[in-house]
Every structure is written in structure tokens, then in C-alpha cells.
RONUTI-245483 format. One line per 10 residues: number of its first residue (from 1); their letters; for each residue x, z negated, y of N, C-alpha, C. Coordinates in Angstrom, 2 decimals. Layout:
<recs>
NUM) A) X:Z:Y:X:Z:Y:X:Z:Y ~ ...
</recs>
This chain:
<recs>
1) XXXXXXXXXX) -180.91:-99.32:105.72:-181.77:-98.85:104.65:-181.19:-97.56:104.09 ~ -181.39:-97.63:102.60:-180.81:-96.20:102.36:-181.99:-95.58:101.32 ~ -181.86:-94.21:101.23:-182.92:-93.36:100.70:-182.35:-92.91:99.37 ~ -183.75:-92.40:98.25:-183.00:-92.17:96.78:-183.73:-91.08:96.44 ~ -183.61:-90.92:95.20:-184.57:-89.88:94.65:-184.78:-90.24:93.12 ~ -185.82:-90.89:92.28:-185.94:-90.96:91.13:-186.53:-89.80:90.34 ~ -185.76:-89.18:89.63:-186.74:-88.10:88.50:-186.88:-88.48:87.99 ~ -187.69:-88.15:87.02:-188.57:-88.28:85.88:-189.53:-87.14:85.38 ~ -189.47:-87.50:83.72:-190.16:-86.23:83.02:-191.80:-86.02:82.83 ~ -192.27:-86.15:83.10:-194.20:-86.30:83.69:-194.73:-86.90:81.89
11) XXXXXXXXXX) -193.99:-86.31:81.07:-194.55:-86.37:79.78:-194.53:-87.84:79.18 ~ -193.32:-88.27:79.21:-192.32:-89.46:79.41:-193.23:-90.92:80.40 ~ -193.00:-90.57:81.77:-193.39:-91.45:82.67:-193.83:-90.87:83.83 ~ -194.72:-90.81:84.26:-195.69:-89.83:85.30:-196.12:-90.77:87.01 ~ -195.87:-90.18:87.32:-196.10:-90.55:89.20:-197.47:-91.46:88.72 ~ -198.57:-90.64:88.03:-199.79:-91.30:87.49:-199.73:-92.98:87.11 ~ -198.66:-92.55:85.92:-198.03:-94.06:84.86:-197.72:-94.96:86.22 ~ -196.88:-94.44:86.91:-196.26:-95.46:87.99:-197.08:-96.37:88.89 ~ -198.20:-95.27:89.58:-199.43:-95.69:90.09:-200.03:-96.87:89.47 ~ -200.62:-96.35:87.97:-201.39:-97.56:87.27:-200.77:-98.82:86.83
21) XXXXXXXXXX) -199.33:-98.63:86.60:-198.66:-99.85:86.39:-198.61:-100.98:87.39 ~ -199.07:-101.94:86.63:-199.67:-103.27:87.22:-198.21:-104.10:87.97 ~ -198.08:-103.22:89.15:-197.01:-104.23:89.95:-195.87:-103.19:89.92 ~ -194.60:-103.60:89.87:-193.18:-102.62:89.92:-192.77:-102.69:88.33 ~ -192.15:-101.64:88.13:-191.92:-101.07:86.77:-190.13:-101.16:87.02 ~ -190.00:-101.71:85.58:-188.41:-100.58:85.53:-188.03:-99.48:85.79 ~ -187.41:-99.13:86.42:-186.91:-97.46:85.93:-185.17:-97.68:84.90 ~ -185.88:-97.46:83.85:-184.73:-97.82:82.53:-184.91:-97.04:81.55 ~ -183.94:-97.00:81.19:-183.56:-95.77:79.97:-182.46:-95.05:80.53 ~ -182.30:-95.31:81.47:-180.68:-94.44:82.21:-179.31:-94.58:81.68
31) XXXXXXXXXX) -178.64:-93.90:81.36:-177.65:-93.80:80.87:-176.55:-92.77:81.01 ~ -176.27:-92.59:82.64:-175.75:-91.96:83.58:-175.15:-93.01:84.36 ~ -173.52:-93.18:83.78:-173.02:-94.26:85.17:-173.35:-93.78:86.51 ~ -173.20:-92.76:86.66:-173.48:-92.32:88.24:-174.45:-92.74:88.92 ~ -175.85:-92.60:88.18:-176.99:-92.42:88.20:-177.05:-94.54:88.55 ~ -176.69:-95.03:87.09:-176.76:-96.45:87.22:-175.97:-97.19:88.65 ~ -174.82:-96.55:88.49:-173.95:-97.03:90.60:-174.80:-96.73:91.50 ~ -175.95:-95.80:91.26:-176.34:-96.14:92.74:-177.64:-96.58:92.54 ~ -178.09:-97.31:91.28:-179.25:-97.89:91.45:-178.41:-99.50:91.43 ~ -177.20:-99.73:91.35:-176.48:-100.86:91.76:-176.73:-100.82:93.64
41) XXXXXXXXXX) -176.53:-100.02:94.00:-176.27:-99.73:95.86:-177.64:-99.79:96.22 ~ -178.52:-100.06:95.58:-180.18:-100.23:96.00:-180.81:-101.65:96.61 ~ -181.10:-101.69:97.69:-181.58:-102.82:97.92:-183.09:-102.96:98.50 ~ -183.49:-104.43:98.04:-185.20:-104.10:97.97:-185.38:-103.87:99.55 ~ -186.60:-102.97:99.05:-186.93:-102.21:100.33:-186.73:-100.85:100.53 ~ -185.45:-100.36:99.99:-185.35:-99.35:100.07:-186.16:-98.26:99.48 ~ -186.80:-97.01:100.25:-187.89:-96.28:99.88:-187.34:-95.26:98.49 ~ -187.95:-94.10:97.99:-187.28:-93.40:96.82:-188.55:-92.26:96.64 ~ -188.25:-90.90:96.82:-189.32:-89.99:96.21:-189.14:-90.35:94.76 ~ -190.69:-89.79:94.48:-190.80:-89.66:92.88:-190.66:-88.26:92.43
51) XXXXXXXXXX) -190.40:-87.95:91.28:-189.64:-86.59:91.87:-190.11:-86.24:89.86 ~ -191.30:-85.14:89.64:-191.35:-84.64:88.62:-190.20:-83.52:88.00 ~ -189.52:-84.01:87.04:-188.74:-82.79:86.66:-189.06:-81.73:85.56 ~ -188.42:-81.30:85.31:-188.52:-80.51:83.92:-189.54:-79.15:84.35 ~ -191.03:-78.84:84.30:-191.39:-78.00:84.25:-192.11:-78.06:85.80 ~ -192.68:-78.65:86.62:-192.91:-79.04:87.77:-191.79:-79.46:88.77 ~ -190.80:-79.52:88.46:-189.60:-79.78:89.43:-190.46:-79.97:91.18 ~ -190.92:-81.39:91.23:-191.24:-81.18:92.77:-191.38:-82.60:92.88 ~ -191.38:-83.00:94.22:-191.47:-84.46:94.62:-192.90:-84.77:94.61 ~ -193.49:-85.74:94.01:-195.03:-86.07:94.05:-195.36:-87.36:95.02
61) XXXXXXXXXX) -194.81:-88.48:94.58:-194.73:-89.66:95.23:-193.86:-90.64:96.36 ~ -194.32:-91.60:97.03:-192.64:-92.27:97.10:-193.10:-93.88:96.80 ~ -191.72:-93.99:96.40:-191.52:-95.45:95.57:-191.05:-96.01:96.57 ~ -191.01:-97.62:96.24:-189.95:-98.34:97.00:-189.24:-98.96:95.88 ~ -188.19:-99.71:96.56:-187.40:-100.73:95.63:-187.83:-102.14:95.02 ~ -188.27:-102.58:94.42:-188.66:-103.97:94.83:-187.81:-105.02:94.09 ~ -187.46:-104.64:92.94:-185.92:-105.95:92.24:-185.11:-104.88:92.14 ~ -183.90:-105.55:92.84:-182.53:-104.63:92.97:-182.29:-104.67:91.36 ~ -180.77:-104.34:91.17:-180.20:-104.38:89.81:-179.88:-105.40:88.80 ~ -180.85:-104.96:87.29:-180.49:-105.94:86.88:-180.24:-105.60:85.42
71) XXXXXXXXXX) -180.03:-106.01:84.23:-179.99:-105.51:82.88:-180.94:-104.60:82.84 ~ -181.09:-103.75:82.24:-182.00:-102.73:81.56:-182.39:-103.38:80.05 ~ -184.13:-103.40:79.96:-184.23:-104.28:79.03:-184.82:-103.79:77.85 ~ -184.22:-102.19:77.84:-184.10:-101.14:76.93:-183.42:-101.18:75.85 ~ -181.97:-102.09:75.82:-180.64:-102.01:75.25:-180.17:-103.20:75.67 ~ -179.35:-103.04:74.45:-178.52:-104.72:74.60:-177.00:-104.62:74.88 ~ -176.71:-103.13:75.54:-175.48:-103.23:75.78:-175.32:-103.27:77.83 ~ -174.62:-104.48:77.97:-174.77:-104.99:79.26:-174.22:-103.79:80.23 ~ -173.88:-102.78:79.88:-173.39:-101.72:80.72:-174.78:-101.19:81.65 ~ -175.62:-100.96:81.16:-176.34:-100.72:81.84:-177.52:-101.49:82.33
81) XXXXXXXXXX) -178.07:-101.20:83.62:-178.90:-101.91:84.42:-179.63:-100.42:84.92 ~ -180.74:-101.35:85.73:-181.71:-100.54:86.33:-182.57:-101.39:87.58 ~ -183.46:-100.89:87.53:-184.17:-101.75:88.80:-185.21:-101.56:88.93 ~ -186.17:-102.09:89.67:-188.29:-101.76:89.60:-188.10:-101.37:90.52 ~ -188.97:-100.55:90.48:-189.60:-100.01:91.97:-191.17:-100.09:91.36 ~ -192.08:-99.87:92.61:-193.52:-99.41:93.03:-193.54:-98.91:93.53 ~ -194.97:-98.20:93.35:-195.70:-96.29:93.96:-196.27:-97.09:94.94 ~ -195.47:-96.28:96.25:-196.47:-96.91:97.55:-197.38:-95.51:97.87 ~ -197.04:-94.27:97.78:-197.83:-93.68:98.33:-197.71:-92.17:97.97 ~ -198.85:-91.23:97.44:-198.48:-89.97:96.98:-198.31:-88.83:97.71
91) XXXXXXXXXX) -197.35:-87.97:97.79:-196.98:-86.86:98.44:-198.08:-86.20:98.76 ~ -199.11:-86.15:100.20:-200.11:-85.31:100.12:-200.04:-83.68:99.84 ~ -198.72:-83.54:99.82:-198.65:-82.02:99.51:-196.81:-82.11:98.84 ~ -197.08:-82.04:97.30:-196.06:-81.96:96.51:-195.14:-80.99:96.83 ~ -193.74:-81.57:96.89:-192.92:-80.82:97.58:-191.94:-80.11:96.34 ~ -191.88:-78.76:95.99:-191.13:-77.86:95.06:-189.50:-78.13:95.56 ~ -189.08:-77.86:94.27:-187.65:-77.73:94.33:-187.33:-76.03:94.93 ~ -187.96:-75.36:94.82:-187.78:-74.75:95.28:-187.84:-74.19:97.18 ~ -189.12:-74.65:97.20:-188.82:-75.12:98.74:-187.60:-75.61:98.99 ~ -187.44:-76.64:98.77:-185.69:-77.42:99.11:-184.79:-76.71:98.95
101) XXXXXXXXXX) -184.90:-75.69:97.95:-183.44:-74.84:97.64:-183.69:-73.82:99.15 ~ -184.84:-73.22:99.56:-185.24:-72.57:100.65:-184.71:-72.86:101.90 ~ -184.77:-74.59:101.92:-184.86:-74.76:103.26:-183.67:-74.70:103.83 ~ -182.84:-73.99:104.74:-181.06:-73.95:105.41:-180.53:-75.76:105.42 ~ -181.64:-76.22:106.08:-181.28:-77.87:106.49:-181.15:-78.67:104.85 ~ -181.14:-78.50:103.83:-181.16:-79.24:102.53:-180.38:-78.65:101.72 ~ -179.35:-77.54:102.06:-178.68:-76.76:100.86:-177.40:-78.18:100.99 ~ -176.87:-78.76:101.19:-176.15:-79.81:100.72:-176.60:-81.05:100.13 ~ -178.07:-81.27:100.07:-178.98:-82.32:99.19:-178.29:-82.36:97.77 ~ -178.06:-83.42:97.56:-177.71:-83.79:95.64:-178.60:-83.11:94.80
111) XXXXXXXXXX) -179.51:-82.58:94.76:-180.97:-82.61:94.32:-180.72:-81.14:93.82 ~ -180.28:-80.18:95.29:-179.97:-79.38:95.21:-178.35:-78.67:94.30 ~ -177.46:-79.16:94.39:-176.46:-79.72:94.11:-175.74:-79.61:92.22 ~ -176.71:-80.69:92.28:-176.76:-81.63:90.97:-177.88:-82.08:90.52 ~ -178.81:-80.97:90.19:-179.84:-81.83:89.46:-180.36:-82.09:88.87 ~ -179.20:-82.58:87.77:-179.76:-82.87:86.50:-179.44:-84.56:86.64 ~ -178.61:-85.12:87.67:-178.37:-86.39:87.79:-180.04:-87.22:88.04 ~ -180.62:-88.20:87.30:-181.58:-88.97:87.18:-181.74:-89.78:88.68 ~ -181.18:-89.89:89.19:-181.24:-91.43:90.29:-179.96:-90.62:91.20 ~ -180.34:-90.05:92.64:-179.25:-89.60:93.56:-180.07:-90.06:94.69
121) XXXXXXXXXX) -178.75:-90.47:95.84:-179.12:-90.64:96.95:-179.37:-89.24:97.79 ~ -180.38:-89.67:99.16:-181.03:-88.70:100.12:-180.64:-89.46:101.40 ~ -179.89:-88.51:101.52:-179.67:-88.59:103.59:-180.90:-89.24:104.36 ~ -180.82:-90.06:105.41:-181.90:-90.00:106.08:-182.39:-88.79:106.83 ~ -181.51:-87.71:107.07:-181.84:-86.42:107.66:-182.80:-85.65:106.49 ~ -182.59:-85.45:105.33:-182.86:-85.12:104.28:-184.45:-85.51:104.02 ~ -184.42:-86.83:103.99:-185.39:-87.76:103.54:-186.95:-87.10:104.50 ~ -186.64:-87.45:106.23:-187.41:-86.93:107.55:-187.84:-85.42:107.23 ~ -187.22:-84.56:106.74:-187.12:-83.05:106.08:-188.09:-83.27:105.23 ~ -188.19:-83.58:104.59:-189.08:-83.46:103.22:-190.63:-84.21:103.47
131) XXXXXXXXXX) -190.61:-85.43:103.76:-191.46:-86.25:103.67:-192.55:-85.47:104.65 ~ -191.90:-84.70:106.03:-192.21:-83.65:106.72:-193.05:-82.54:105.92 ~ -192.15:-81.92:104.99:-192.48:-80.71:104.42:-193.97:-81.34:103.46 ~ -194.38:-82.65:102.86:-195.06:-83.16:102.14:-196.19:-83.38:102.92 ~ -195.99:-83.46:104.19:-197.16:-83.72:105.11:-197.21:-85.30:105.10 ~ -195.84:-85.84:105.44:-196.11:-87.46:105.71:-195.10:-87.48:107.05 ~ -195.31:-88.88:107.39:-195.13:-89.48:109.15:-193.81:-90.04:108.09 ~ -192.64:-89.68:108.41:-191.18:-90.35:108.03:-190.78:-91.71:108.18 ~ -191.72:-92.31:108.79:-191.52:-93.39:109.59:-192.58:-93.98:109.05 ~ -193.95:-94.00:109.35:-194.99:-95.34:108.41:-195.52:-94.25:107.37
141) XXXXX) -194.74:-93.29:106.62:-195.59:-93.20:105.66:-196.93:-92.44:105.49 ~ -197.18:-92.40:106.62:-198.84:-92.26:106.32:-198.81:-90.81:106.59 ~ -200.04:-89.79:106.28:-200.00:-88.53:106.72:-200.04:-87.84:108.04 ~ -199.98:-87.27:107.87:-199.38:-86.14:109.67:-200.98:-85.96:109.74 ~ -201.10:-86.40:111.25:-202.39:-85.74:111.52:-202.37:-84.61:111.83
</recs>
């Protein structure tokens, strides 16, 4: 299994939007090969924070994968693809980018890094770190008692 990180602009498409959307959504409009290769390296199942950018910069949600890669049905130029995911479950305590820049254990995170890239992978060390810092069980998800 491997771990991701989807941003997104709250104004645009919102942890909210994701929630109410009836089933798994695209995440399309990308137009970052980088960004698009590793939503190619995605396979269903694989989990993904939701990750508000722009003026909130903080992780809110986490997604999963549910249709790997396929056209983006944004554009008709076959270069790019994308993939659905669904909101399984919201960050009980939204995690700041700034925290992450804080924490010693995450100063090599992409996020940290590079982050203006749309779609980057997260370490599983990384991933246990955070979901931690959010007040969730790394493992089912559910909150820390």
C-alpha cells in the first residue's frame, strides 16, 4: 500500500464538496506530469489526506483511492489522467502546514519540500506522524481514544 497527499483549493473543491459527492469523484484538472505519475502509481485502496491549500494550508480529511488511472474527463488531450477517490473520514483535529514544517520527524516530507506540487506521495512513517498529530488510530482510522 502506498500513501498520497491530494491538495486542493477549498474555494474550487472542498473536503465538504468531497464528503457530499455521491460516491468517488475525480480528482481532475491536473496538469502537473509529476503530479499525474503518481496518480498513475495509485492503486485502489490506497489511502490519501485531503489537504486544504491556499489560505488554510492544513490536512482536513482522508480519502481513499477507489478507480486507479484513467483519462481525465476535463480535456481531450490523452496526456492526462486522473483517478476517484472518496472521503472516508475527517481529520478530527486539522493538521497545519505549519505544524509539519515544526515537526524534526517531517522536514523531508514532499509537502514540506515542494508544495506547490498537487498530488505527492507520503512515507508510511510520515503518514503514522500526522494522522497521529490529527488525533486518528494510523491503522483503522478511527480516533485516538
Amino acid at each position: 500500500m502506498a500513501y498520497w497527499l491530494f491538495k486542493s483549493e477549498p474555494n474550487t473543491w472542498s473536503w465538504e464538496d468531497q464528503k457530499a459527492h455521491d460516491g468517488p469523484a475525480e480528482w481532475d484538472g491536473v496538469r502537473n506530469y509529476q503530479a499525474r505519475n503518481n496518480m498513475r502509481a495509485m492503486k485502489v485502496g490506497d489511502p490519501g489526506f485531503f489537504y486544504h491549500s491556499v489560505k488554510e494550508k492544513r490536512i482536513v480529511g482522508i480519502v481513499r483511492v477507489a478507480v486507479e488511472a484513467h483519462p481525465d474527463s476535463t480535456t481531450d488531450d490523452p496526456r492526462w489522467e486522473c483517478v476517484d477517490v472518496e472521503a472516508l473520514t475527517d481529520m478530527p483535529r486539522p493538521v497545519s502546514l505549519e505544524e509539519i514544517k515544526d515537526h524534526p520527524d517531517l522536514e523531508g516530507m514532499v509537502l514540506v519540500n515542494n508544495s506547490r506540487l498537487s498530488v505527492q506521495p507520503v512515507t508510511e512513517r510520515e503518514w503514522r506522524i500526522i494522522c497521529r498529530m490529527g488525533g486518528l488510530d494510523p491503522d483503522t482510522l478511527k480516533p485516538l481514544s
